[in-house]
TORPA-4810 file (N, C-alpha, C, O; in nm, 3 decimals):
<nodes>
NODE_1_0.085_-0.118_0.000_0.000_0.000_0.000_0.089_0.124_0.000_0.179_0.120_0.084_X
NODE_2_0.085_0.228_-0.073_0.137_0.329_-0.096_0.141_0.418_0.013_0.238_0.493_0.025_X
NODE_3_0.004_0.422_0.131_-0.003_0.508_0.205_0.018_0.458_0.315_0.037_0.543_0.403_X
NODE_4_0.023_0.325_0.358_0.060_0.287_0.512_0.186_0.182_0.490_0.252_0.164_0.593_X
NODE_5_0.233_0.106_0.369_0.337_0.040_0.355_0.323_-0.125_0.390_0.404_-0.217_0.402_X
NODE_6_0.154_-0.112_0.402_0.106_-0.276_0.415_0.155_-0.360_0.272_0.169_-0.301_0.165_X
NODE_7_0.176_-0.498_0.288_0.205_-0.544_0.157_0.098_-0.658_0.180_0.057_-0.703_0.286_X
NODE_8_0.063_-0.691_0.049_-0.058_-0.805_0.082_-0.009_-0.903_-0.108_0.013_-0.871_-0.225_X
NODE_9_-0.013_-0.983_-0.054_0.060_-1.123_-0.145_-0.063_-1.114_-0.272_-0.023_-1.140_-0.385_X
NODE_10_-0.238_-1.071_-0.254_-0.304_-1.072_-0.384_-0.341_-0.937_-0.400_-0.390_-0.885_-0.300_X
NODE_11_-0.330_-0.867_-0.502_-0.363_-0.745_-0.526_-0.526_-0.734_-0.517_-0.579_-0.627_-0.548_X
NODE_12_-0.604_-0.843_-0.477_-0.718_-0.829_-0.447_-0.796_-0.787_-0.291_-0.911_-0.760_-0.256_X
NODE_13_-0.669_-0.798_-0.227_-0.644_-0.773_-0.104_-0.624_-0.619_-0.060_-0.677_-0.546_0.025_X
NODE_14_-0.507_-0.600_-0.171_-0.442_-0.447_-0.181_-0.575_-0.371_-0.184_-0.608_-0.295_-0.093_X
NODE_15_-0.650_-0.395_-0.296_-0.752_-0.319_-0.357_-0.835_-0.287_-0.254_-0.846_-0.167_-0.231_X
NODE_16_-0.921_-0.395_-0.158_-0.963_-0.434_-0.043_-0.934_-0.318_0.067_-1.004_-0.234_0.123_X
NODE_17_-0.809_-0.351_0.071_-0.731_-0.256_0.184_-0.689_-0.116_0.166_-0.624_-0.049_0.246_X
NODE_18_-0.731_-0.082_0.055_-0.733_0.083_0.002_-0.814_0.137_0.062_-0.790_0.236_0.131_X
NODE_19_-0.927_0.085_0.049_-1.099_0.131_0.072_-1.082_0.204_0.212_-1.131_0.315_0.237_X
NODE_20_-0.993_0.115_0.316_-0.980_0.197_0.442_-0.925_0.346_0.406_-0.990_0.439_0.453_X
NODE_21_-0.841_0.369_0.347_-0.807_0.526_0.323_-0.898_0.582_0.243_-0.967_0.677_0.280_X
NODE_22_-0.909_0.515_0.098_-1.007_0.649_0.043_-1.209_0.637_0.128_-1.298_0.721_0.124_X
NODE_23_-1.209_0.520_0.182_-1.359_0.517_0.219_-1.477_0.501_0.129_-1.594_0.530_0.151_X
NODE_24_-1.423_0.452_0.026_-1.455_0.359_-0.106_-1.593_0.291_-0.050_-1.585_0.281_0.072_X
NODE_25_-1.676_0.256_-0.084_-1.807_0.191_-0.007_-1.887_0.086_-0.158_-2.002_0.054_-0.126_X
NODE_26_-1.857_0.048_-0.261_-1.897_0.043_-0.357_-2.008_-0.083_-0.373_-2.061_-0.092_-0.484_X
NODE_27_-2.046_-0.182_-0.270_-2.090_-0.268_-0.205_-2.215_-0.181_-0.174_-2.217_-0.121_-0.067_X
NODE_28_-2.319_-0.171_-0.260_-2.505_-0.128_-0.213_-2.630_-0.178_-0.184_-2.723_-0.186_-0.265_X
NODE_29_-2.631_-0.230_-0.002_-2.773_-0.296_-0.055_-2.912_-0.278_-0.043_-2.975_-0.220_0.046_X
NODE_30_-2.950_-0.335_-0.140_-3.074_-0.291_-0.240_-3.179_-0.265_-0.134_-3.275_-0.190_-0.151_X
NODE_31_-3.150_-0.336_-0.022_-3.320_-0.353_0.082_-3.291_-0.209_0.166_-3.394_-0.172_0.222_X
NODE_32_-3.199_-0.136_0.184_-3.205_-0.049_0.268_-3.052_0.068_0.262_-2.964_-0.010_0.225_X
NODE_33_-3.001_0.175_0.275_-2.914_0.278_0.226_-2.781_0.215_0.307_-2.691_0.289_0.345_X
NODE_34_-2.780_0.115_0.324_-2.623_0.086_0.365_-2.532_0.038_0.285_-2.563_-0.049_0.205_X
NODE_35_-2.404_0.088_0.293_-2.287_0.026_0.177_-2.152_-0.004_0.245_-2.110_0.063_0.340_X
NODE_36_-2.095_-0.096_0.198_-1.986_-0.172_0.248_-1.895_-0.145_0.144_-1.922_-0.121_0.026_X
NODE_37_-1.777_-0.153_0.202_-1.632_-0.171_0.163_-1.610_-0.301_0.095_-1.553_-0.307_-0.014_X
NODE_38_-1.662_-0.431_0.173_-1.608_-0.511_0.103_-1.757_-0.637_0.029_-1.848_-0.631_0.112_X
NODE_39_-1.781_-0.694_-0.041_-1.867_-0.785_-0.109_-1.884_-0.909_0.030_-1.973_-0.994_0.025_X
NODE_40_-1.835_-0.906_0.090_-1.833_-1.028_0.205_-1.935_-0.945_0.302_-2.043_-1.002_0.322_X
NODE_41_-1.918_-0.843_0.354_-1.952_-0.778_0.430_-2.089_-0.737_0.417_-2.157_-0.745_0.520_X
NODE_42_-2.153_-0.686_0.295_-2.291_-0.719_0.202_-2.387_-0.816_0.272_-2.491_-0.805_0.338_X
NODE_43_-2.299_-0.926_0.225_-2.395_-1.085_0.211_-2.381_-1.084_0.365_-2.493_-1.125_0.398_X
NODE_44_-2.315_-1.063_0.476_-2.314_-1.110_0.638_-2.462_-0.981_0.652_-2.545_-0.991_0.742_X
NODE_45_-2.464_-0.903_0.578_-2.585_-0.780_0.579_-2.698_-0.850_0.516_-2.802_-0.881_0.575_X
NODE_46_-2.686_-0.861_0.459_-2.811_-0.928_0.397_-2.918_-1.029_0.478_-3.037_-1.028_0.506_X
NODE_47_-2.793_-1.126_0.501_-2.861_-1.244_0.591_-2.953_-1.202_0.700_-3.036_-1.288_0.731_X
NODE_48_-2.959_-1.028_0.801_-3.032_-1.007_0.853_-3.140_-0.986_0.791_-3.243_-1.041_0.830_X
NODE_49_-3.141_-0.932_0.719_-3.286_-0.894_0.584_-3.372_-0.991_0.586_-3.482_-0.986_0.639_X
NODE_50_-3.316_-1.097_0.518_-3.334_-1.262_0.493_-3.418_-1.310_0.620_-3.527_-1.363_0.598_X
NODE_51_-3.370_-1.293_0.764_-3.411_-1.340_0.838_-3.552_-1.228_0.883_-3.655_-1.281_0.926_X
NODE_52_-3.547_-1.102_0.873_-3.654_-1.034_0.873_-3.758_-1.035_0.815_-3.864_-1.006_0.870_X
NODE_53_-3.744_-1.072_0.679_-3.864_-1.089_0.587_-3.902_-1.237_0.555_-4.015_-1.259_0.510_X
NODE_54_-3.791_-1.367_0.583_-3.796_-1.476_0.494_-3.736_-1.473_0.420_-3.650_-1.386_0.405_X
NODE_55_-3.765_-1.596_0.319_-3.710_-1.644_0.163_-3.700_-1.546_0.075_-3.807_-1.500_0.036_X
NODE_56_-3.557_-1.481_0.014_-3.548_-1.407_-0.068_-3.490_-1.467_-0.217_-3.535_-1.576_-0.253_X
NODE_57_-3.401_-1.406_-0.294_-3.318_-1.398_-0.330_-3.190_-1.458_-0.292_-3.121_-1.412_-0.201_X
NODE_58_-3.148_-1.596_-0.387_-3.031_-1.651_-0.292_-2.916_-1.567_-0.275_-2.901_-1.501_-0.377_X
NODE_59_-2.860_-1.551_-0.219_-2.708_-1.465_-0.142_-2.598_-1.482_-0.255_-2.504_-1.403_-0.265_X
NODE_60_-2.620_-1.617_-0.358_-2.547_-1.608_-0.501_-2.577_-1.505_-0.558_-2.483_-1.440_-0.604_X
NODE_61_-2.659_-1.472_-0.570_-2.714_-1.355_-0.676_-2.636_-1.240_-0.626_-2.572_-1.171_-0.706_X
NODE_62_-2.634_-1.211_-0.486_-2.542_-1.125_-0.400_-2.398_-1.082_-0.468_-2.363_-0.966_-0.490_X
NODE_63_-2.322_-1.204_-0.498_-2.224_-1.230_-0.527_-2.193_-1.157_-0.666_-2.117_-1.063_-0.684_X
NODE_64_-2.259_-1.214_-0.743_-2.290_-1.185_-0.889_-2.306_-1.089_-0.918_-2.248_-1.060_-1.023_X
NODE_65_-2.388_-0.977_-0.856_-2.446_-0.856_-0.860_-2.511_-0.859_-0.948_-2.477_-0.798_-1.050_X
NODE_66_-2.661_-0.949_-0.942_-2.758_-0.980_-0.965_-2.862_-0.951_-0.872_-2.977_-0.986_-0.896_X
</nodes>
């Protein structure tokens, strides 16, 4: 990382770990105005939804951005 000197072995990680500095949020979900940093973090969001309303939309679709 350019700005704290973290090194991370997949640049998918790097990318990941940017978001803490710029505050990147690009992760939107659809049931209510909250957004996440990371696609993992989404779907652990979701699952409350899921359990609030019932049977949705499987959590693949999540993934997919479907």
């Amino acid at each position: 990382c350019g700005q704290c000197d973290k090194h991370f072995s997949e640049s998918s990680r790097l990318v990941e770990h940017q978001r803490t500095h710029t505050g990147e949020k690009p992760y939107r979900c659809p049931d209510c105005p909250k957004t996440f940093s990371r696609g993992s973090h989404l779907i652990r969001h979701r699952r409350l939804h899921a359990t609030q309303r019932g049977p949705g939309p499987a959590l693949g679709a999540v993934r997919r951005g479907l």
